[in-house]
C-alpha positions as CSV (number, residue, x, y, z in Angstrom):
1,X,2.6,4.4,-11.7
2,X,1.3,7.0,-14.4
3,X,-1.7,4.7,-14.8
4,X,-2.7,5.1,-11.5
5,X,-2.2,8.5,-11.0
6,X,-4.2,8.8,-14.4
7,X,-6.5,7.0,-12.7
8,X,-6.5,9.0,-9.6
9,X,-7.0,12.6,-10.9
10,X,-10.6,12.6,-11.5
11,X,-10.6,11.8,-7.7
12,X,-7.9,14.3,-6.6
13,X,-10.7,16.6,-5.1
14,X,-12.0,14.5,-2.9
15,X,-8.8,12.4,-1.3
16,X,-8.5,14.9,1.4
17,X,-8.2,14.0,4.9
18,X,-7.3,10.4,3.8
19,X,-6.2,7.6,5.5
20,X,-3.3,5.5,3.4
21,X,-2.4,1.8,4.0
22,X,0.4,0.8,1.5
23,X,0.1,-3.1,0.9
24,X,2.6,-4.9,-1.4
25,X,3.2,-8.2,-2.4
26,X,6.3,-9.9,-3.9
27,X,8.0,-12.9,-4.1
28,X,11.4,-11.0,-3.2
29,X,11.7,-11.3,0.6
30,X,13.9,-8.1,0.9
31,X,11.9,-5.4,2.2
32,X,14.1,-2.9,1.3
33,X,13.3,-3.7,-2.3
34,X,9.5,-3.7,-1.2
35,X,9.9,0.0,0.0
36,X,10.9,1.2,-3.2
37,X,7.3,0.7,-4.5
38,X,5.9,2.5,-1.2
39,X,8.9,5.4,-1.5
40,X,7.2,5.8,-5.3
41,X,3.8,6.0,-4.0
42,X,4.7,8.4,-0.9
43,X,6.1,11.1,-3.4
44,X,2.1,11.2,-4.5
45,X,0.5,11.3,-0.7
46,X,2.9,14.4,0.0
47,X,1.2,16.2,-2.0
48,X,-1.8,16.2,0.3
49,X,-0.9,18.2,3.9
50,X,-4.0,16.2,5.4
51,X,-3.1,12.3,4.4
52,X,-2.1,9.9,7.0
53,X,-0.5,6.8,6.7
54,X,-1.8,4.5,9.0
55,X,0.5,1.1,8.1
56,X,2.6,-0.7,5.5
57,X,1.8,-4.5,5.6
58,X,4.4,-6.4,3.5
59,X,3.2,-9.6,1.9
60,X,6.6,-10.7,1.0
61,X,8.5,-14.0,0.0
62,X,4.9,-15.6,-1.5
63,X,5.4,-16.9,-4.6
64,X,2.1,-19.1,-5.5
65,X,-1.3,-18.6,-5.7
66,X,-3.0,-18.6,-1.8
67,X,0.7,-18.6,-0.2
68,X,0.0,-14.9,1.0
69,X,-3.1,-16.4,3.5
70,X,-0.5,-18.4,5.4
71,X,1.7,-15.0,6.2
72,X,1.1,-12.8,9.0
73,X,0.5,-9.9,6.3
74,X,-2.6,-11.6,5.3
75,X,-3.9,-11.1,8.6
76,X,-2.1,-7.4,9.1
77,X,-4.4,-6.7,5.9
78,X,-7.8,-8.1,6.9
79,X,-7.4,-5.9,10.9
80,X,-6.0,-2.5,8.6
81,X,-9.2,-2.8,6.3
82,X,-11.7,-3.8,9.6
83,X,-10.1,-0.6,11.4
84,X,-11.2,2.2,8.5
């Protein structure tokens, strides 16, 4: 997390007005444990009055290399990114 927001605050001027799509991948199938990665990140996008999130697409319970193509989050992620 400090990496990112490290790598974030040269851009922190211009991430107004934002739309956010959390997507997050894990081999653990409990979502609850999935949203603890989006609760870290949301703490970040409140600091921004103007951000929106549009969706949260969970990629969870793929545990090789190419399983995420045969879950429906592979396709969740492909519409989010054709709708920005």
């Amino acid at each position: 997390m400090k990496t990112f927001l490290d790598r974030l605050n040269p851009l922190y001027g211009h991430l107004h007005s934002k739309e956010v799509i959390y997507m997050v991948t894990a081999m653990d199938e409990s979502r609850a444990q999935l949203d603890h990665a989006i609760d870290a990140l949301q703490g970040f996008v409140d600091c921004f009055d103007d951000m929106h999130v549009r969706a949260r697409i969970y990629g969870d319970g793929a545990e090789k290399k190419g399983e995420i193509q045969n879950t429906p989050a592979f396709m969740a992620a492909y519409k989010a990114g054709k709708e920005l």
